[in-house]
C-alpha positions as CSV (number, residue, x, y, z in Angstrom):
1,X,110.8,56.7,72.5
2,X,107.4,58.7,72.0
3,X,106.0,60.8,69.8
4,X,105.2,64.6,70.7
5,X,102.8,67.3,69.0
6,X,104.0,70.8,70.0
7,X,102.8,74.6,68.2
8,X,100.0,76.1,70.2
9,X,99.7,73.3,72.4
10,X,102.3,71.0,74.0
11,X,102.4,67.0,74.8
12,X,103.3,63.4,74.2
13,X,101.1,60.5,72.7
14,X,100.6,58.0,75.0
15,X,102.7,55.4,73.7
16,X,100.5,52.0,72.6
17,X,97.1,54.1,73.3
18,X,96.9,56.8,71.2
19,X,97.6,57.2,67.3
20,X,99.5,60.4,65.9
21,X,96.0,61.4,64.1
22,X,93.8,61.4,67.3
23,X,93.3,65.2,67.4
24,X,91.4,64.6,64.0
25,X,88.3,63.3,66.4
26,X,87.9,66.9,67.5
27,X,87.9,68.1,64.1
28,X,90.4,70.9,62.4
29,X,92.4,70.3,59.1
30,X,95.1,67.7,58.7
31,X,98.1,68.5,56.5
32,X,100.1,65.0,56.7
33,X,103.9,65.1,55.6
34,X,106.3,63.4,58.3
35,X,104.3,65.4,60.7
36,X,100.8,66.0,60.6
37,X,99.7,69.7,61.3
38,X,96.5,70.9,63.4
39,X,94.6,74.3,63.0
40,X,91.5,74.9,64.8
41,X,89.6,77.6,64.5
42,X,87.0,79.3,67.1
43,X,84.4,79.7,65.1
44,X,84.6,76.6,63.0
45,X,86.0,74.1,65.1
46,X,84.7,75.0,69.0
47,X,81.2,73.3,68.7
48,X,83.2,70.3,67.6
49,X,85.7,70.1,70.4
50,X,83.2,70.8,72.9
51,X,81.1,67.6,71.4
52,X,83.8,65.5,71.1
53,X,85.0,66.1,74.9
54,X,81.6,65.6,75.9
55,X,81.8,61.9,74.0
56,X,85.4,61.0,75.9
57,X,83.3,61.6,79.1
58,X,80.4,59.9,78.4
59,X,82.5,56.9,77.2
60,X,84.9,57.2,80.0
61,X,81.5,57.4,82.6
62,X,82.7,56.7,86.4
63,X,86.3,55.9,85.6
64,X,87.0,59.3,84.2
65,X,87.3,60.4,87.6
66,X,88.7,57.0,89.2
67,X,91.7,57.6,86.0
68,X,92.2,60.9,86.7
69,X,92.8,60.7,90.5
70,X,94.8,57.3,89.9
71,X,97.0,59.4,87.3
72,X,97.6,62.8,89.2
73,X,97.8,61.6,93.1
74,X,97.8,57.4,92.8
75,X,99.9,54.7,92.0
76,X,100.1,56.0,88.4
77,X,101.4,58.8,88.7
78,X,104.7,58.9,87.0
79,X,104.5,55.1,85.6
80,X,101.6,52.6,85.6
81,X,100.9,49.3,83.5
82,X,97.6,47.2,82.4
83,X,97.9,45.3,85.5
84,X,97.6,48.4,88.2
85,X,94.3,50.0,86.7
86,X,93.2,46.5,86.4
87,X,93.6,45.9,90.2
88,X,93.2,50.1,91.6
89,X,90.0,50.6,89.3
90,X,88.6,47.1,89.7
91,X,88.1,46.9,85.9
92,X,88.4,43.8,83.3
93,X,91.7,43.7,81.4
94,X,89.8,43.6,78.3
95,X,88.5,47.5,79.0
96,X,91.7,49.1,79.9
97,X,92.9,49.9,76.4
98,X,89.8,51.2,75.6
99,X,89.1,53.6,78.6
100,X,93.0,54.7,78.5
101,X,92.1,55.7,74.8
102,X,89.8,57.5,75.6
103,X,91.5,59.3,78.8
104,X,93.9,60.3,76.8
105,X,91.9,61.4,74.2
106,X,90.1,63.5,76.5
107,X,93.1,65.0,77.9
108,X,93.9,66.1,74.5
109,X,90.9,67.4,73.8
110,X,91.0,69.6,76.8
111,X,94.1,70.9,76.0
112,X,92.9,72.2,72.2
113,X,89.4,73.2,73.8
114,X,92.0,75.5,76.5
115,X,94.3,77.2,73.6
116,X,91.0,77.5,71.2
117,X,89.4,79.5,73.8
118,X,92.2,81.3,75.0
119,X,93.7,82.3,71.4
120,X,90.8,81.5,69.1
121,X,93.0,79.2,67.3
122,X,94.9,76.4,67.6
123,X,97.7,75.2,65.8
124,X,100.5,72.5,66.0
125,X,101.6,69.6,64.6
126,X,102.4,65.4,65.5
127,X,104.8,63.3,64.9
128,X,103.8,60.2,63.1
């Protein structure tokens, strides 16, 4: 079972990595019933977005690209655990939560900074 945000944008929380309220790092408003709803705005929100993508890669440094090749054309792809990035990315245990936080954080943000730019807004909403 996962939880999904869909509207503008489309996708699925990474289940024990990523809270429901994670596209509050990039800024917008948060309405919070059983869902919480996201609108971003071009001209108040972009800077934001942009800044807060630009902190996922600086915390994500060399493995951003070691996570995104092992998730698109590696052993991940599809189905992964703690142990394979462990072992492919030659990385301690104890930093794989926090790098797959902010991976997927990133990958979020992306998708928000795409629909922002694209339709100068961006709404949708998360299950919590």
């Amino acid at each position: 079972m996962g939880r999904y945000y869909s509207g503008d944008i489309e996708g699925k929380f990474w289940f024990g990595v990523q809270s429901s309220d994670d596209a509050s790092f990039f800024g917008g408003q948060e309405n919070e019933p059983n869902y919480i709803n996201y609108s971003f705005n071009k001209e108040e929100d972009l800077l934001k977005i942009e800044k807060g993508i630009a902190q996922c890669i600086k915390e994500l440094g060399k493995y951003k690209t070691k996570l995104h090749e092992f998730f698109t054309t590696g052993k991940g792809k599809g189905m992964y655990s703690d142990e394979m990035l462990v072992k492919e990315l030659k990385i301690p245990d104890n930093k794989v939560k926090t790098l797959l936080q902010w991976y997927a954080r990133l990958e979020l943000g992306e998708k928000i900074l795409k629909c922002v730019k694209k339709k100068g807004y961006c709404d949708f909403e998360a299950e919590i």
